[in-house]
C-alpha positions as a LaTeX table, in Angstrom:
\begin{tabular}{lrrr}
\hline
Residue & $x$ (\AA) & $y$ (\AA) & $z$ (\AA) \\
\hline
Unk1 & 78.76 & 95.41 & 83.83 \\
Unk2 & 77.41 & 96.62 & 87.11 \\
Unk3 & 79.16 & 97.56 & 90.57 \\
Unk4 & 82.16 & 96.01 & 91.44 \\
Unk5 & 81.38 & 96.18 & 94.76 \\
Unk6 & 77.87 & 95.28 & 94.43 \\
Unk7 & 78.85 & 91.62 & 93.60 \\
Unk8 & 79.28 & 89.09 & 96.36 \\
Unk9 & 82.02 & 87.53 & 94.47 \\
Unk10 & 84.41 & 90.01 & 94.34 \\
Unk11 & 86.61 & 89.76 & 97.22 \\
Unk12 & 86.97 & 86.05 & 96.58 \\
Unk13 & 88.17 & 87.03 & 92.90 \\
Unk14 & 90.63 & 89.44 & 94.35 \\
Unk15 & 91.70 & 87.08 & 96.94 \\
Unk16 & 92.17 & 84.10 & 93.88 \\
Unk17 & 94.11 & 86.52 & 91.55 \\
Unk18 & 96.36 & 87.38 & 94.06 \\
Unk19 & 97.06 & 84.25 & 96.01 \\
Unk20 & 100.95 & 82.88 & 95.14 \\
Unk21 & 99.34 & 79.50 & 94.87 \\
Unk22 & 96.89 & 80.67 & 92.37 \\
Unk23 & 97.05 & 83.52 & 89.89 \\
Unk24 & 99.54 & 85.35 & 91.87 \\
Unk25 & 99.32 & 88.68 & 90.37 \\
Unk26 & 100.41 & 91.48 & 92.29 \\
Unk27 & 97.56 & 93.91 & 94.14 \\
Unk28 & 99.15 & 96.81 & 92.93 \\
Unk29 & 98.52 & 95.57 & 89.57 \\
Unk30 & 94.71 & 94.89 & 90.15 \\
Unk31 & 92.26 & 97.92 & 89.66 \\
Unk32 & 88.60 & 97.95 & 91.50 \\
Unk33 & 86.54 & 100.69 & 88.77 \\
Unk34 & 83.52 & 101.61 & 91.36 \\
Unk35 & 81.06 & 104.19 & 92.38 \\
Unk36 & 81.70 & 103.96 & 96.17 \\
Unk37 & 79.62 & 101.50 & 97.18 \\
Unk38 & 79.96 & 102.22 & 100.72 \\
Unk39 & 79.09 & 98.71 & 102.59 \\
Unk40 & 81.87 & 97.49 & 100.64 \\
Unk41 & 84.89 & 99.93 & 100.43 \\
Unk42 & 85.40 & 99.80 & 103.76 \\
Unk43 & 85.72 & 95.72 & 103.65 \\
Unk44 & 88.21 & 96.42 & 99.96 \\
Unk45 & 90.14 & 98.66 & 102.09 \\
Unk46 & 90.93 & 96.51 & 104.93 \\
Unk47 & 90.90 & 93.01 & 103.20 \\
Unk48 & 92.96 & 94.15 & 99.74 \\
Unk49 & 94.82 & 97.59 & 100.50 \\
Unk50 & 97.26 & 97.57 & 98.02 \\
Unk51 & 94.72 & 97.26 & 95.16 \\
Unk52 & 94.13 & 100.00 & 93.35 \\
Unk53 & 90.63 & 102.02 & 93.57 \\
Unk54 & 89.30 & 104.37 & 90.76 \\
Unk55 & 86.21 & 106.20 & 91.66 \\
Unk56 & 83.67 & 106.87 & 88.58 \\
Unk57 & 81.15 & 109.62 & 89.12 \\
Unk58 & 77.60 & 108.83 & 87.31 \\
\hline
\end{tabular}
């Protein structure tokens, strides 16, 4: 599967599913599974805060 936040493609997925004009899911019902990818959970912070992060450890 990989890191969520690992994959370029992400934030425009998150920004699809929960666009009113597209998917429009809630963000509170989206979950981001990751392992802190640091460069990135930063940007998932500020550009999606109401989604849902769940830290694995490996």
């Amino acid at each position: 599967m990989g890191e969520a936040l690992a994959n370029p493609h992400v934030f425009d997925a998150l920004t699809l599913l929960t666009d009113a004009g597209y998917a429009g899911m809630s963000a509170r019902r989206v979950t981001v599974s990751t392992v802190g990818f640091a460069p990135n959970l930063t940007r998932l912070v500020d550009e999606h805060p109401q989604v849902t992060i769940t830290h694995v450890r490996s």
